[in-house]
C-alpha positions as CSV (number, residue, x, y, z in Angstrom):
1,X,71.1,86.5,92.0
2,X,73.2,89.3,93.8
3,X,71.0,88.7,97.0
4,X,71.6,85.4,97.1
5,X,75.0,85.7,96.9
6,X,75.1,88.3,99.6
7,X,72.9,86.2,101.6
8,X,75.5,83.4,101.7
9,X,78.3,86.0,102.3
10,X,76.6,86.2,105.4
11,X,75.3,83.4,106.5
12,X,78.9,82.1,105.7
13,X,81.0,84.7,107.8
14,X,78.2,84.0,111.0
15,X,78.5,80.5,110.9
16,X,82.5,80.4,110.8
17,X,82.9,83.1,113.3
18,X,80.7,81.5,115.7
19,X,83.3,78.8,115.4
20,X,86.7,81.0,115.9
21,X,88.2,82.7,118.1
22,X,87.8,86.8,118.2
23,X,91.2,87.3,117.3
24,X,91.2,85.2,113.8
25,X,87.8,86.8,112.6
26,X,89.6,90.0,111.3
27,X,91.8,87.4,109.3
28,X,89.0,85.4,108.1
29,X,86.9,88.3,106.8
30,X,89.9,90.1,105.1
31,X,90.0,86.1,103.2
32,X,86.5,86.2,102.3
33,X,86.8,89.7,100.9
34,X,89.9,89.5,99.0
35,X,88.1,85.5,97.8
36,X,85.1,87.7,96.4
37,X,87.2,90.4,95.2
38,X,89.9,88.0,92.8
39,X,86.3,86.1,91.6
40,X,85.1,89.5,90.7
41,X,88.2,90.6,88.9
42,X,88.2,93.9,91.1
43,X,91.9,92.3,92.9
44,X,94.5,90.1,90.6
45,X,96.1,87.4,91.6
46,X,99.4,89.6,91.7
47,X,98.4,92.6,94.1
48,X,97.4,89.5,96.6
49,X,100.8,88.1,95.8
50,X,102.3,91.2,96.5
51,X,100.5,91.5,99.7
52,X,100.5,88.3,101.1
53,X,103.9,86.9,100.2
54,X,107.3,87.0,103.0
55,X,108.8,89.9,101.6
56,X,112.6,90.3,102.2
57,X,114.6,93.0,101.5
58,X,117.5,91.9,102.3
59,X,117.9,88.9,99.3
60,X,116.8,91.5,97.0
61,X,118.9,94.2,95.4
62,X,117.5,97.2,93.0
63,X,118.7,98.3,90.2
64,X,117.4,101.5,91.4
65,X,119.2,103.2,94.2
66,X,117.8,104.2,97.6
67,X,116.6,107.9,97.3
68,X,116.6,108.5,101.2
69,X,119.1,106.3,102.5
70,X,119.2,108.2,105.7
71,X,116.0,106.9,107.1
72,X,114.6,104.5,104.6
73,X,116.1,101.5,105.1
74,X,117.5,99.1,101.9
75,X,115.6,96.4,102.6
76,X,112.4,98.7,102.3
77,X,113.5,100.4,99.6
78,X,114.0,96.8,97.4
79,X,110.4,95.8,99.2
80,X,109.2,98.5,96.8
81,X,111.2,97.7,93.9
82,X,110.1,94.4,94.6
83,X,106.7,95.5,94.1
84,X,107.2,97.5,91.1
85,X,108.8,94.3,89.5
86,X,105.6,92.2,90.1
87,X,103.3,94.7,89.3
88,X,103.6,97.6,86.8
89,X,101.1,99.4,88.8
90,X,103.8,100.8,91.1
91,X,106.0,102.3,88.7
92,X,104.4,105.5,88.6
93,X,105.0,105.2,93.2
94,X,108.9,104.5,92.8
95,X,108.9,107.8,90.3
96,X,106.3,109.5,92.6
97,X,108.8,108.4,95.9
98,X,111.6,110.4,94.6
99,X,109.7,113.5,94.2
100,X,107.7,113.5,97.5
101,X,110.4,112.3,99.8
102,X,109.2,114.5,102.8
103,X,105.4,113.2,102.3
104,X,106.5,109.8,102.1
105,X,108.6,110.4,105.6
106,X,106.1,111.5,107.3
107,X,104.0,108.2,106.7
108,X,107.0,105.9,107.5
109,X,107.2,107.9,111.0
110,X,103.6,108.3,111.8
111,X,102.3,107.2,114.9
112,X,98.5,107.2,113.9
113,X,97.8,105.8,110.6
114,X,96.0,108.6,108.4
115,X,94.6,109.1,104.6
116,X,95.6,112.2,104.6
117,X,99.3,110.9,105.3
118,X,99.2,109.3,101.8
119,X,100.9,111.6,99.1
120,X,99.1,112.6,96.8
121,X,98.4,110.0,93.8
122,X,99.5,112.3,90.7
123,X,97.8,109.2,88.0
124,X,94.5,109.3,90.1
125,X,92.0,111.2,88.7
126,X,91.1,111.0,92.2
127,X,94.7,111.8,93.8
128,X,93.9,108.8,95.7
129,X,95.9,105.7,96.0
130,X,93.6,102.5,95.2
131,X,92.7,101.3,98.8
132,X,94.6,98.3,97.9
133,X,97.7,99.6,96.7
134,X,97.7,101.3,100.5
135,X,98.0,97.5,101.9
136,X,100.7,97.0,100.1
137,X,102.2,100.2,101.1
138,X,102.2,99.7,104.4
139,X,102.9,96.1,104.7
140,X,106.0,97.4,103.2
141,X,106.8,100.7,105.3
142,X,105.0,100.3,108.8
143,X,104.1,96.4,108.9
144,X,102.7,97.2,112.8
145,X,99.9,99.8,111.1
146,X,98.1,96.6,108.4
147,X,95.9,95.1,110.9
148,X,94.3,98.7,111.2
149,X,94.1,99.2,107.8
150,X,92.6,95.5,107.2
151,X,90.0,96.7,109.2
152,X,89.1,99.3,106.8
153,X,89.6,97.8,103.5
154,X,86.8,95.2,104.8
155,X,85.0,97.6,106.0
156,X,84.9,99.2,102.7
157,X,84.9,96.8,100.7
158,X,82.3,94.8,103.0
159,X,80.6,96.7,105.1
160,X,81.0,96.9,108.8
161,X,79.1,93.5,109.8
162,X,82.4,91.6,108.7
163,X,84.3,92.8,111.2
């Protein structure tokens, strides 16, 4: 059953990309994956919310106030409270923002998108930040630096013939 489901995958993405233009097929395959992923239960129907939704900062206020108001800009900060209202998954970040200020920074003024950039995830076993939850993360601090990590969230969750 698994290889006929990853044979249509396939057979799927070919057919529509031979039908697109190159510049849509990164958008199409981050569809299919994140389709397969909410079927599978491995993405809720939230975190794509979260991800996918206009986002503005400015018609929404926090409770919680800014912790680096002298780079991080309001309507990012209640982005991220936002985010921790939809999902309870990013309660532990808003806790884990206030203690890594620096780390978190140095991601918003990156000029190459990194892992290692990520702070530490102190409720990962792992210390990693579900691949995911990064999307999120950076569609709310550097929106210019999702369609690299797109890339790699279908690569990962893919492989690298649905790019």
């Amino acid at each position: 059953m698994k290889e006929l489901i990853e044979s249509f995958t396939s057979s799927l993405y070919s057919n529509v990309c031979r039908s697109i233009f190159e510049k849509d097929k990164l958008l199409f395959s981050f569809l299919l994956t994140t389709s397969i992923r909410l079927m599978q239960g491995k993405l809720t129907e939230v975190q794509y919310k979260l991800l996918v939704m206009n986002m503005d900062g400015h018609s929404v206020t926090s409770e919680i106030q800014n912790p680096c108001p002298d780079w991080l800009p309001n309507a990012t900060w209640n982005k991220l409270c936002l985010c921790k209202q939809e999902d309870p998954l990013f309660d532990g970040l808003i806790r884990h923002f206030e203690k890594h200020k620096e780390s978190w920074h140095d991601l918003y003024d990156c000029e190459t998108l990194d892992d290692a950039l990520f702070p530490p995830n102190e409720a990962s076993i792992s210390k990693e930040w579900p691949l995911f939850m990064k999307l999120i993360i950076v569609k709310v601090f550097r929106l210019d630096k999702l369609p690299e990590l797109l890339q790699d969230y279908v690569y990962q969750e893919m492989g690298k013939e649905y790019l």
